[in-house]
N, C-alpha and C positions, 0 to 999 in steps of 0.2 A: 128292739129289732136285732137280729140274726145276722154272724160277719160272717162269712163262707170264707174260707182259705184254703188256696189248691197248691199242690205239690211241682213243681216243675221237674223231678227226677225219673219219674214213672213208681217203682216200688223203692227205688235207693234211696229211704226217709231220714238218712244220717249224714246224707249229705245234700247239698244245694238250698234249695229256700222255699217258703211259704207264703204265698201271698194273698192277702184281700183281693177278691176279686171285684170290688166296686170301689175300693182306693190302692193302687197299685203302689203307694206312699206306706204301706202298711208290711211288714216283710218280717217274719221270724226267719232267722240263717241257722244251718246245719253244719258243723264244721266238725268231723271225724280222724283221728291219729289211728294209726293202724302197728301192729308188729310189726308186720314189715311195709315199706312201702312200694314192694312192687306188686302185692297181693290184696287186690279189695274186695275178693270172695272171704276174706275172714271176718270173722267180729271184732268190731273195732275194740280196741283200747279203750276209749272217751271218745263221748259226743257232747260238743256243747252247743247249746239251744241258745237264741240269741233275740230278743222280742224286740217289737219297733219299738222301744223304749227305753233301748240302752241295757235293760235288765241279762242275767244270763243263766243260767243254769249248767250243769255238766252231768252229764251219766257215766259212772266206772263200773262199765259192765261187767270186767270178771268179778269184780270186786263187790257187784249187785248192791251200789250206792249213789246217792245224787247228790251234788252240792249246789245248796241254795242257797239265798241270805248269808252268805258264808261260813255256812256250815256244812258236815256231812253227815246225812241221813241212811242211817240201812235200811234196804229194803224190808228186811226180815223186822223191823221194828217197826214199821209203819205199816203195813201192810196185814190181813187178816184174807184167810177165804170164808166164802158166805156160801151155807150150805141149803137155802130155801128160796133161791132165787129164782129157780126154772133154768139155769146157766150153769155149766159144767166150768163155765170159765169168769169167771165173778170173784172180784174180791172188793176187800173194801179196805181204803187208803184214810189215814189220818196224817192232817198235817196242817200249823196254823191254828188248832183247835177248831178245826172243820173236819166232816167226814162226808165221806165220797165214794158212792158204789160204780164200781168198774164191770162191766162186765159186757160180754160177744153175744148181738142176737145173730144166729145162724143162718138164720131164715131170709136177714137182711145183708148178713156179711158187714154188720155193722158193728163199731165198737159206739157204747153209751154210756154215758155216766150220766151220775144221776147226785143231788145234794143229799145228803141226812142229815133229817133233820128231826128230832126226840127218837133217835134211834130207827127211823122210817124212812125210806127213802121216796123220796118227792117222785111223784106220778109222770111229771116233764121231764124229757132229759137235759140237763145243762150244756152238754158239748156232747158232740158223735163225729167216729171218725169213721170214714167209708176208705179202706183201702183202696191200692190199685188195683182195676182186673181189667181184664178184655172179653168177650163174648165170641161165640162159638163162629160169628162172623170175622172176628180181629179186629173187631174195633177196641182201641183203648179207653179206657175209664180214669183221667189221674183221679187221684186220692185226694180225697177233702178233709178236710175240720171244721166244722163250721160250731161259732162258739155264741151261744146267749148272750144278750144285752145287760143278763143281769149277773154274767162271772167277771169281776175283776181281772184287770191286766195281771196281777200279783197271782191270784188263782187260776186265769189260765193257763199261767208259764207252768206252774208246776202240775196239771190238768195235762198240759202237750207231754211230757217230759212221760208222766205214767203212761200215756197212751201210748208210745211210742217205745218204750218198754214192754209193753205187755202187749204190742204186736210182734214185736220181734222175738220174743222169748216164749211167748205162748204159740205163736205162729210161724216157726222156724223155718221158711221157705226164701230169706233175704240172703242166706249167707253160703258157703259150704257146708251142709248138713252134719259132717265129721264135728267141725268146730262147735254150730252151734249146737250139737246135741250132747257135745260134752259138756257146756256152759249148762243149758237143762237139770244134766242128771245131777248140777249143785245143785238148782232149784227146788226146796226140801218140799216132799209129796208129790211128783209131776213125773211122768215119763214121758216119750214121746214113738210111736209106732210108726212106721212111715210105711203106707203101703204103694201100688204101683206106680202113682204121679203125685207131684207136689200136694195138691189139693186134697189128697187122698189121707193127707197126716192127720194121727187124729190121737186128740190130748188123751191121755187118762190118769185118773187117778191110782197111784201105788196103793 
């Protein structure tokens, strides 16, 4: 069975918490340091992820690195894009001696991932994230995760951690645009074109 977990922040995923929505006993926390701390329109410094389980993770954004297991992981080493996916925005994560396609359907505004498994990636998705949006009414939408019965506490921390990255870096509309789009043009292969409203931005490839 299927644990849904919703956002209490509206779109600010770097900070506040995550919770079961059928055990409210169940809480990933969002705990963000900033440059400076009168400015939370910037990209944080660190986010550390915090699962009901005591476990924790960190992201060093500029630094495009995570620490787990107490260690630290570059992105640029784990990390691969997948070029026959149907997704302009797809990569695939290794970590654990597991592999994991990441990638945005459009059409749903959803983030999915997916297991690989002999190089394949499994037909089911493992974990899908539905950001926040509101509809032409104003009504809001928070943001979900809802994660399979069959991903470990241990793989879904680090399942949140990439999702959560590669919304904010692939989807650059959390923070002042300045900021994150100089974080971006690190991002080796990715630009980012912003035309007349947030929604409007659209990835390409260099």
């Amino acid at each position: 069975m299927a644990a849904e977990f919703v956002f209490d922040h509206k779109n600010d995923y770097v900070n506040g918490s995550l919770t079961d929505t059928s055990n409210a006993s169940l809480i990933y926390t969002f705990n963000s340091t900033y440059p400076s701390s009168k400015r939370r329109d910037e990209m944080p410094e660190t986010t550390e992820v915090r699962n009901p389980y005591g476990k924790h993770a960190v992201i060093f954004w500029k630094e495009r690195a995570f620490q787990l297991d107490g260690g630290r992981l570059l992105v640029d080493d784990i990390r691969t894009k997948e070029h026959d996916s149907g997704s302009t925005l797809a990569r695939r994560w290794l970590y654990a001696n597991k592999k994991w396609q990441v990638r945005f359907d459009s059409g749903h505004r959803t983030w999915k991932v997916f297991w690989v498994l002999n190089d394949t990636p499994e037909e089911t998705s493992s974990v899908e994230f539905k950001p926040f949006h509101s509809n032409l009414a104003g009504k809001a939408h928070p943001a979900t995760i809802t994660v399979q019965s069959s991903v470990t506490e241990h793989d879904a921390l680090f399942v949140i951690i990439v999702l959560l990255y590669s919304e904010l870096t692939e989807h650059p509309h959390h923070f002042s645009w300045k900021k994150t789009l100089d974080l971006l043009l690190l991002d080796t292969g990715y630009s980012v074109m912003y035309g007349t409203s947030i929604d409007s931005a659209v990835v390409a490839a260099r």
